[in-house]
N, C-alpha and C positions, 0 to 999 in steps of 0.2 A: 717152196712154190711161190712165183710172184704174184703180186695183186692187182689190180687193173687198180690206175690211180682216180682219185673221187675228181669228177669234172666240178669245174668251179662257177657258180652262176649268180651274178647280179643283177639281183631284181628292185625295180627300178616301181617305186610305193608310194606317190605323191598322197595320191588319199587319203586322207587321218581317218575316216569314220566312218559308218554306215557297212554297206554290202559290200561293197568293193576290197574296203581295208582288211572285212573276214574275210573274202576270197583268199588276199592276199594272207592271212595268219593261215589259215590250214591249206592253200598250195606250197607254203614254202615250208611247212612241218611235212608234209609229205614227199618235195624234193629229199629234203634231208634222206627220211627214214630210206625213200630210196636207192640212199647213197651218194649222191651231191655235195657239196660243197655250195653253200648258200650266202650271201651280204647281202643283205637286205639295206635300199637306203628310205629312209624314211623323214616323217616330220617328228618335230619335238610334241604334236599333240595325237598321234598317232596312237588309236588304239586307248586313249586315256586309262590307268588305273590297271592295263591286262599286264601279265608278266610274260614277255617278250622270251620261248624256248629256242630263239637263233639269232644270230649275229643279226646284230641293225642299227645301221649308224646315221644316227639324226641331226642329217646335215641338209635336208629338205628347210625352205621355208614353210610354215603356218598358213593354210589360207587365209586370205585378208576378212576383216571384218566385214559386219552385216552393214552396217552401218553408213550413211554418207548418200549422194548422188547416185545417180543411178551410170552417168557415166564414170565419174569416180571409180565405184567399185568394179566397173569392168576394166579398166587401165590397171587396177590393182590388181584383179585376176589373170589378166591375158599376160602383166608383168611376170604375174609368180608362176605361170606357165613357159616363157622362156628360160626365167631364172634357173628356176628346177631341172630343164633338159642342159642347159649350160654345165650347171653341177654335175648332171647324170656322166656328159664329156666327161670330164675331169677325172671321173671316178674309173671311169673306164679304162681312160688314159694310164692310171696309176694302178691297177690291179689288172687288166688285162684278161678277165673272164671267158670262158668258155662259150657260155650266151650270155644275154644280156635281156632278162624279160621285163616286158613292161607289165603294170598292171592292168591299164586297158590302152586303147586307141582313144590317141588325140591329134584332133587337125588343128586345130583352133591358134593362130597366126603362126602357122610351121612355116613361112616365109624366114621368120625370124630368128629361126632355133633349130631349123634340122640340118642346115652345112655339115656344122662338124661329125653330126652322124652319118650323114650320106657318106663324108671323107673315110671315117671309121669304118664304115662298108665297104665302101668300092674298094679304097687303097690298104687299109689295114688289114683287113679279113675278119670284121667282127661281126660275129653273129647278132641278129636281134628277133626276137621275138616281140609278139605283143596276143595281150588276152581280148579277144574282140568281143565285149559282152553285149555292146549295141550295135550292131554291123549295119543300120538304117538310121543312118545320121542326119535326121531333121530341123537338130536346132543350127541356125545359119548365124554369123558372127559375122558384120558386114555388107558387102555387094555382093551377089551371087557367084561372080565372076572370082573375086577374092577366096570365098569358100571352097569353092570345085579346085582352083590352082593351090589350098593349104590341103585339102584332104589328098592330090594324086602325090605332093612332095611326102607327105606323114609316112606316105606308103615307102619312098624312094629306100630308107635301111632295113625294112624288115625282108627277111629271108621265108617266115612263114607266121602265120596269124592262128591261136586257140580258141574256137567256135562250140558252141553247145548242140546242135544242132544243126542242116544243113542248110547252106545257103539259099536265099529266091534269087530265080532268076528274073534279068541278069544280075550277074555276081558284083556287088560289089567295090570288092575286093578285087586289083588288077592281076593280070591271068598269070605274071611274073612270079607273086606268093603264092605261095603254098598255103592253102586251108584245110588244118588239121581238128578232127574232130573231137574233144575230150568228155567227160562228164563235169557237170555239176556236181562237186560232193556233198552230202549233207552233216551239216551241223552240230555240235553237241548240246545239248541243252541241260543246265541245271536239276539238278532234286528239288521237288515244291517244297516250301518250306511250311505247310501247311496242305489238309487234305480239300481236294478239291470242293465239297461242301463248303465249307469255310470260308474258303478262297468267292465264291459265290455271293454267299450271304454277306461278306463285305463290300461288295462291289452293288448289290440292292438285287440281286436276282429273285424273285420267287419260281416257288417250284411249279411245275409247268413250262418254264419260260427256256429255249435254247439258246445259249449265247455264241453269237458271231465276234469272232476276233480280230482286229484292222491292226494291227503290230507293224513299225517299222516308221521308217523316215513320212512323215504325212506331207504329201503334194498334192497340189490340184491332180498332178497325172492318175492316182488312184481313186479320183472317184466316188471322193468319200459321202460327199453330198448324197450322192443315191442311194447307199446305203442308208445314211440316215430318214431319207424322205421313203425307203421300202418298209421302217419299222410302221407308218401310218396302215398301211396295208397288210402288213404280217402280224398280226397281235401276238403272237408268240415270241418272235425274236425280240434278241436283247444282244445291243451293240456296247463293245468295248472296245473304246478308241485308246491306242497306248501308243507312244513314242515322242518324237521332236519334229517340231515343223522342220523342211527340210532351207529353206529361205524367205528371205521377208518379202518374198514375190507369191509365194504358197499361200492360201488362207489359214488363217490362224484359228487355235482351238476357238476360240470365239463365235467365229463364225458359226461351226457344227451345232457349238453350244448354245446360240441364236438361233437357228435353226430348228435344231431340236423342240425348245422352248414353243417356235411359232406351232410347229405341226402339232405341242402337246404330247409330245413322246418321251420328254426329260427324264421319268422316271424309269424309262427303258433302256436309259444309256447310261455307260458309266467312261468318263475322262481321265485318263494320268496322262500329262502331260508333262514332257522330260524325258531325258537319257532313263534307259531301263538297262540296269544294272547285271552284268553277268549272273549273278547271283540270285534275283528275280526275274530272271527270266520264265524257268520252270512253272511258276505262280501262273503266270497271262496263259500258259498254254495248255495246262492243266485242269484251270476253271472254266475252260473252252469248247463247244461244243462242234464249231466249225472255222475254219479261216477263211478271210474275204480276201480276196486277190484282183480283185476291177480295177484293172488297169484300162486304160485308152485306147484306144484304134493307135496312136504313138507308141503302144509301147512293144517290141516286138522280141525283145531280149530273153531271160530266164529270171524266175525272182529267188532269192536267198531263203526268202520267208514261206517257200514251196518247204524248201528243203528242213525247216525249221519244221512245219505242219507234218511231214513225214514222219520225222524225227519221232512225235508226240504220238502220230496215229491219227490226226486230226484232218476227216474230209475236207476241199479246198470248193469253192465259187471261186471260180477266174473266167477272168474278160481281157482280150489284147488282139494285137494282129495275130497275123499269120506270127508263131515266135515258138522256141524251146520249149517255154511254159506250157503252152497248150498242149504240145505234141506229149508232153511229161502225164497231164493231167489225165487226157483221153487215153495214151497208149499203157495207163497203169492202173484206169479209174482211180483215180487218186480226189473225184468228186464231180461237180459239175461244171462244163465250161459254157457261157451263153454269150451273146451279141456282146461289144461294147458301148460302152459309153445312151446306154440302153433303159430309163428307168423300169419299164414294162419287163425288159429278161431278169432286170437283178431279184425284181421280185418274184418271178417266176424260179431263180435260182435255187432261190428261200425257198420255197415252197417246195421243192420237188426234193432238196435237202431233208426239209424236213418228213414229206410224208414217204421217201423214198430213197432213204439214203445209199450211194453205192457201196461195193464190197472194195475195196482197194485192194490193189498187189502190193502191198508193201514190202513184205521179203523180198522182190522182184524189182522193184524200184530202188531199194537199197545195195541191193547187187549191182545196177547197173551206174548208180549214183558214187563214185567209189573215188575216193582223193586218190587213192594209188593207184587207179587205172588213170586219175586224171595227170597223177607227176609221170608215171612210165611213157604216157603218150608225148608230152614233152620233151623229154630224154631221148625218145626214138626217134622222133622228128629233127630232135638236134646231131642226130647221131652220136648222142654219147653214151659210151656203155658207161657200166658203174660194178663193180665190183667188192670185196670186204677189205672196209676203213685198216690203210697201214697205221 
């Protein structure tokens, strides 16, 4: 009996770190299992310290340092944005993939860098996909005029776009792709390496006290200020701020810790500041009584650190547009969602968390949250079957 042969897919991984990079480690473990055939390209700092279970070849440049001018570093970045798509050719050229997925949508000077794919489309017949995790692209790179003419070329090779959620009208995405719907999968999370007591009482919690969890890359776009300026008003909550600033354009832990300090709340917070270790992770979410999610009126996408809070059991505060997120939180009580960028609702969020916490579906959110419905959606949108590995 023949086999149906494994479709072959390159996926195209500039990102080294944060959310994006996990998308990309558990969509491409999930193509595999599948049945795929997967190359992964990547950078040499991709993922730091994880052990890479699929082909990936680290022929990505590094993003440029923090460091320098401020136009400097933008000549550096929009550099290693063409760079990167030039290599992604190349790759293409020499393995000749089945699709070709990117990890998200980028416009950002596609004047420069999308010929060769548009060529690869139109005249080769290569498929391309791309994961649209922010489809309300608000940060602008230049003259307006310049923006709108790199986001409609971005579009010009893909054949269809992976959304969380459904589009606002209007779409857009031009009406030419295809907008395909997948889930968000969630996360694994570590063993505590300690019991959550513990875990507590190191961080200065006394008892009485609920601790909110702020985890992940820290940007101005989450909001963290109002958290901290909610504990003046919620005498029971207790913030633990944990991860890396995301650029030297973010405010630094300093600031919160300034902050803090002014309102007189210091001892209600507890700071790690730095990369949090696959291995400690379990710890942050364990000694955790709720996760903060205040995003911006900007942010309209899905957050990873949902999927992390799920993972735990841990009710969510989230604030953003109209986004995935929301729809996630509300359609599973998965906690509370209130106004953005809002000091009055985040404390209000606190509070009704605390004296009212919801019942979440979790079993129900975790069904529908699923990497393998999220690689089969991709497969069937490429039309490839898959079959058992010759």
């Amino acid at each position: 009996m023949s086999s149906t042969p494994s479709p072959t897919l390159l996926v195209f991984a500039p990102t080294a770190s944060g959310g994006l990079a996990e998308y990309t480690f558990h969509q491409v473990q999930a193509l595999e299992r599948a049945g795929a055939k997967v190359v992964c390209l990547v950078a040499p700092s991709f993922l730091p310290g994880r052990s890479l279970p699929f082909k990936a070849i680290r022929c990505l440049s590094d993003p440029p340092p923090e460091g320098g001018a401020r136009l400097v570093k933008k000549l550096r970045m929009l550099g290693r944005i063409s760079a990167c798509r030039w290599r992604l050719a190349w790759y293409i050229w020499k393995l000749r993939p089945d699709l070709v997925l990117l990890d998200s949508y980028v416009e950002y000077v596609a004047p420069f860098w999308v010929w060769p794919h548009w060529l690869l489309a139109r005249l080769g017949g290569v498929r391309y996909a791309a994961n649209l995790h922010d489809p309300q692209r608000t940060y602008v790179i230049g003259p307006v005029w310049w923006h709108r003419l790199s986001g409609r070329l971005a579009y010009r090779p893909l054949d269809f776009v992976l959304v969380h959620d459904r589009l606002p009208e209007p779409s857009p995405v031009p009406a030419r792709v295809r907008v395909v719907q997948v889930p968000h999968g969630l996360y694994e999370i570590s063993t505590p390496s300690a019991a959550p007591g513990e875990i507590r009482r190191n961080w200065g919690v006394r008892p009485g006290q609920s601790v909110f969890l702020a985890f992940g890359y820290v940007r101005d776009g989450k909001n963290l200020d109002l958290a901290v300026r909610a504990l003046a008003r919620v005498p029971s909550a207790f913030l633990v701020l944990a991860g890396s600033v995301a650029s030297n354009q973010d405010k630094p832990f300093a600031h919160y810790r300034e902050l803090a300090a002014q309102l007189g709340v210091s001892d209600r917070c507890h700071f790690a500041e730095g990369f949090v270790a696959d291995g400690d992770l379990g710890n942050y979410f364990a000694g955790a009584d709720f996760v903060l999610l205040t995003y911006a009126a900007s942010f309209h996408s899905q957050s990873g650190v949902l999927n992390l809070a799920a993972r735990a059991r841990k009710p969510v505060l989230a604030s953003a547009a109209a986004s995935p997120l929301l729809e996630s939180v509300r359609n599973f009580q998965l906690g509370i969602t209130v106004a953005p960028d809002s000091p009055d609702a985040v404390v209000r969020g606190m509070e009704q968390l605390l004296s009212a916490p919801p019942r979440p579906r979790w079993e129900d959110y975790e069904a529908s949250a699923s990497w393998a419905v999220n690689a089969q959606g991709v497969l069937q949108a490429a039309g490839l079957r898959t079959g058992p590995r010759k």
